[in-house]
C-alpha positions as CSV (number, residue, x, y, z in Angstrom):
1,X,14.1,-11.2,11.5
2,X,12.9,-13.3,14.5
3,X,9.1,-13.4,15.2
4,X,9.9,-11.0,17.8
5,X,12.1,-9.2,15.0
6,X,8.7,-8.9,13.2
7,X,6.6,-7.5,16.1
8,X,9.2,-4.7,17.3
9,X,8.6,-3.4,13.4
10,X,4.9,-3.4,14.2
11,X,5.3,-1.8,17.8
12,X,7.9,0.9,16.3
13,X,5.3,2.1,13.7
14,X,2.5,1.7,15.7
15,X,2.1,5.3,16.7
16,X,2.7,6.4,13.2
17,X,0.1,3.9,11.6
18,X,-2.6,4.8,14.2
19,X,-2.1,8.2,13.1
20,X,-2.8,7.8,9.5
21,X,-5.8,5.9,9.7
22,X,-6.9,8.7,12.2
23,X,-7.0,11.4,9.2
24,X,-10.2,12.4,8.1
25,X,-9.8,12.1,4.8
26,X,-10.0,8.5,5.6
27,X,-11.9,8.3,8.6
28,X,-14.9,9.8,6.1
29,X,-14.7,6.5,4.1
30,X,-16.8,4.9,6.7
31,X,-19.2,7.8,7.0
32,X,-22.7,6.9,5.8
33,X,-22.6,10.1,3.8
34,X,-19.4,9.6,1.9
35,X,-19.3,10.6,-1.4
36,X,-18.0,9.5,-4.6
37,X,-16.1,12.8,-5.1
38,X,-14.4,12.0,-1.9
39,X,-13.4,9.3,-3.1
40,X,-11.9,10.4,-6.3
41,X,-10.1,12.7,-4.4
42,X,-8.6,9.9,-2.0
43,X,-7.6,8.0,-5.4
44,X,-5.6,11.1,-6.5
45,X,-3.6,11.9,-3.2
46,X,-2.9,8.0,-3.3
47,X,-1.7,8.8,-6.8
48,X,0.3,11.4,-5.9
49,X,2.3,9.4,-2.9
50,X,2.7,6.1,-4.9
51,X,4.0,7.7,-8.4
52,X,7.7,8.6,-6.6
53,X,6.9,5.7,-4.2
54,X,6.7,3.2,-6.8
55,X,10.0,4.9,-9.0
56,X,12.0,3.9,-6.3
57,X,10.6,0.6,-4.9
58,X,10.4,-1.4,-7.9
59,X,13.2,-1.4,-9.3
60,X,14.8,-3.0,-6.1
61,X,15.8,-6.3,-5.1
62,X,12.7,-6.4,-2.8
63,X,10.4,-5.9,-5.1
64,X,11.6,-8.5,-7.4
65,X,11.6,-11.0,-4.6
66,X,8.2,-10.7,-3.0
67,X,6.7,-10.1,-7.0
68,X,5.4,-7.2,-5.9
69,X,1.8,-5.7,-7.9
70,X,2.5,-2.1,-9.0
71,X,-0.4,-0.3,-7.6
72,X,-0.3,3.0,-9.9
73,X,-1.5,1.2,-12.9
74,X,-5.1,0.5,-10.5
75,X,-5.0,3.7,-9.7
76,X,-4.4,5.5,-12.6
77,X,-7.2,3.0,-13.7
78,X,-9.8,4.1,-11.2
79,X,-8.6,8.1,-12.0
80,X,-9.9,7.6,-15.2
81,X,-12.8,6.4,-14.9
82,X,-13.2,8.7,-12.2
83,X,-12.4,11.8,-14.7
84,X,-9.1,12.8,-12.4
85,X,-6.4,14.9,-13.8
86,X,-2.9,14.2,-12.9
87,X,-1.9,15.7,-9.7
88,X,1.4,16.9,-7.9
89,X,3.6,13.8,-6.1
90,X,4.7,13.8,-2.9
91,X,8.4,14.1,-1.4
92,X,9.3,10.3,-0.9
93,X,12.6,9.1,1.2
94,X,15.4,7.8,-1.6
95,X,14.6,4.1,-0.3
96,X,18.4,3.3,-1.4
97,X,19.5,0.8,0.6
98,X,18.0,-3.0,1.1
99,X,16.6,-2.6,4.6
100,X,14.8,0.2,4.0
101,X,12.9,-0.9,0.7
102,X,12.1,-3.5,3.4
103,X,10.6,-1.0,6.1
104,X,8.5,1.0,3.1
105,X,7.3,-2.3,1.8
106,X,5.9,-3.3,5.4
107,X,3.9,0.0,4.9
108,X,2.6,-0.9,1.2
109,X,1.7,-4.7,1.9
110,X,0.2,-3.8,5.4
111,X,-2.1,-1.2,3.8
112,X,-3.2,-3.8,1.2
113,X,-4.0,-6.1,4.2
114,X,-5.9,-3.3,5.8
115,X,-7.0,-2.2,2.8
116,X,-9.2,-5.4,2.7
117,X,-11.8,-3.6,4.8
118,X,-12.0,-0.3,3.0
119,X,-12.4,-2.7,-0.3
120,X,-15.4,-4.2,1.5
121,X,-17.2,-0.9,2.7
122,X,-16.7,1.1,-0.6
123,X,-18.3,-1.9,-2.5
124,X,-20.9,-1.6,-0.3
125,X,-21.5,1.9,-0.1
126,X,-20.7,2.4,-4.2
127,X,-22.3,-0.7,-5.7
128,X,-22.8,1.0,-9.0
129,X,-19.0,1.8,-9.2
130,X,-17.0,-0.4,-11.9
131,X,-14.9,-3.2,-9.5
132,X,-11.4,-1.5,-11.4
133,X,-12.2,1.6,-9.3
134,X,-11.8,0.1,-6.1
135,X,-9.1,-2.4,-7.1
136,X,-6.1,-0.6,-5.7
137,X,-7.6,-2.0,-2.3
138,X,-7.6,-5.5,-3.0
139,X,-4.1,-6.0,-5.0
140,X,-3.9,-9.5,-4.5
141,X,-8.0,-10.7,-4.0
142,X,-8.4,-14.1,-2.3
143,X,-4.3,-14.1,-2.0
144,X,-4.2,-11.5,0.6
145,X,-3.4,-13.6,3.7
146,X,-0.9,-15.6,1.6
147,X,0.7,-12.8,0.0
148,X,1.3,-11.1,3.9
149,X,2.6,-14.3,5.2
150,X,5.3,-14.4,2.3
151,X,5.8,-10.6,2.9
152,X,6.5,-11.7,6.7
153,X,9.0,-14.5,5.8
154,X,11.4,-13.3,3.3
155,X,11.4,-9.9,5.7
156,X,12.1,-11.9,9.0
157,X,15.4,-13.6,6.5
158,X,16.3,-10.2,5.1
159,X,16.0,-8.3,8.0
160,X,18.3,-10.9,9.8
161,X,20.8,-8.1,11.7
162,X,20.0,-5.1,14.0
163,X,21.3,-2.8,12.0
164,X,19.1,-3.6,9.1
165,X,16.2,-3.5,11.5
166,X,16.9,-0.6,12.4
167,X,17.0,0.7,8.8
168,X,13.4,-0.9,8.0
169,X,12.0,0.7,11.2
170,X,13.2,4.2,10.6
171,X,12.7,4.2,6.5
172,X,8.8,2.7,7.5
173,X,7.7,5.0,9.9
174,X,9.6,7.8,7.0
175,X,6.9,6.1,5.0
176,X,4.0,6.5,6.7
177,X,4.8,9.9,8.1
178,X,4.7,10.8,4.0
179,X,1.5,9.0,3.5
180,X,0.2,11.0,6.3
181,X,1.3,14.6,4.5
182,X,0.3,12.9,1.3
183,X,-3.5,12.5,2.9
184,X,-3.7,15.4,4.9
185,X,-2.3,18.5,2.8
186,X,-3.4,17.4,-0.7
């Protein structure tokens, strides 16, 4: 996938990412009056959307390739400490073929480059909070920018053809459309 390749996945799913980080549930995370059972309820809808999520990513070629970080061991971590029961999962896309493992990780590795500022203001606004409870938003620490740029590269060389494009754009916009319902109804 050509640079321009790379910013036609970004346009295509730009209406759908806008519209997740639009939802209140995390819109409130940068309200002065957030609270830490607010939290622990965002930890547990992420729960429920990256339990399936996770089933069916990381056992792909993808995941193998880019040495991807499971992110439900953090949060399961942080629901503990939290006192969270388990909760119900989410309805994920089957994520069978190549291309769109490709598309859903764009959505995964993007939200932990975004999730870089959440990180920050939660730390800020929870000092007291045990650093393993606000993990899941900083995966890779200091290795963020070098863990996107690798993301970037071995997607432009897998996503090579149009038709696998294609398949990345529709199965990441699938994505965030269920972290939307994931965020919004639970």
């Amino acid at each position: 996938m050509s640079e321009a390749a790379s910013i036609s996945l970004g346009t295509a799913t730009r209406i759908a990412h806008r519209s997740l980080e639009a939802l209140p549930r995390l819109a409130r995370v940068f309200a002065d009056d957030y609270r830490e059972d607010e939290l622990a309820e965002l930890i547990g809808c992420l729960l429920s959307i990256y339990y399936p999520l996770e089933r069916r990513l990381t056992a792909g070629v993808p995941a193998g390739m880019l040495g991807y970080r499971p992110r439900v061991p953090m949060l399961e971590g942080a629901a503990t400490l939290l006192g969270l029961q388990n909760r119900k999962e989410v309805e994920v896309p089957a994520l069978e073929r190549e291309a769109e493992q490709w598309g859903a990780f764009y959505v995964v590795e993007g939200a932990a480059l975004g999730g870089q500022l959440i990180h920050r203001r939660l730390q800020a606004h929870f000092p007291e909070l045990p650093p393993k409870v606000l993990g899941f938003w900083h995966p890779h620490g200091d290795e963020i920018g070098e863990r996107w740029r690798l993301f970037r590269r071995m997607a432009d060389q897998e996503l090579a053809d149009e038709e696998d494009r294609r398949l990345a754009i529709a199965s990441a916009n699938s994505v965030f459309g269920v972290f939307a319902c994931g965020l919004d109804r639970i």
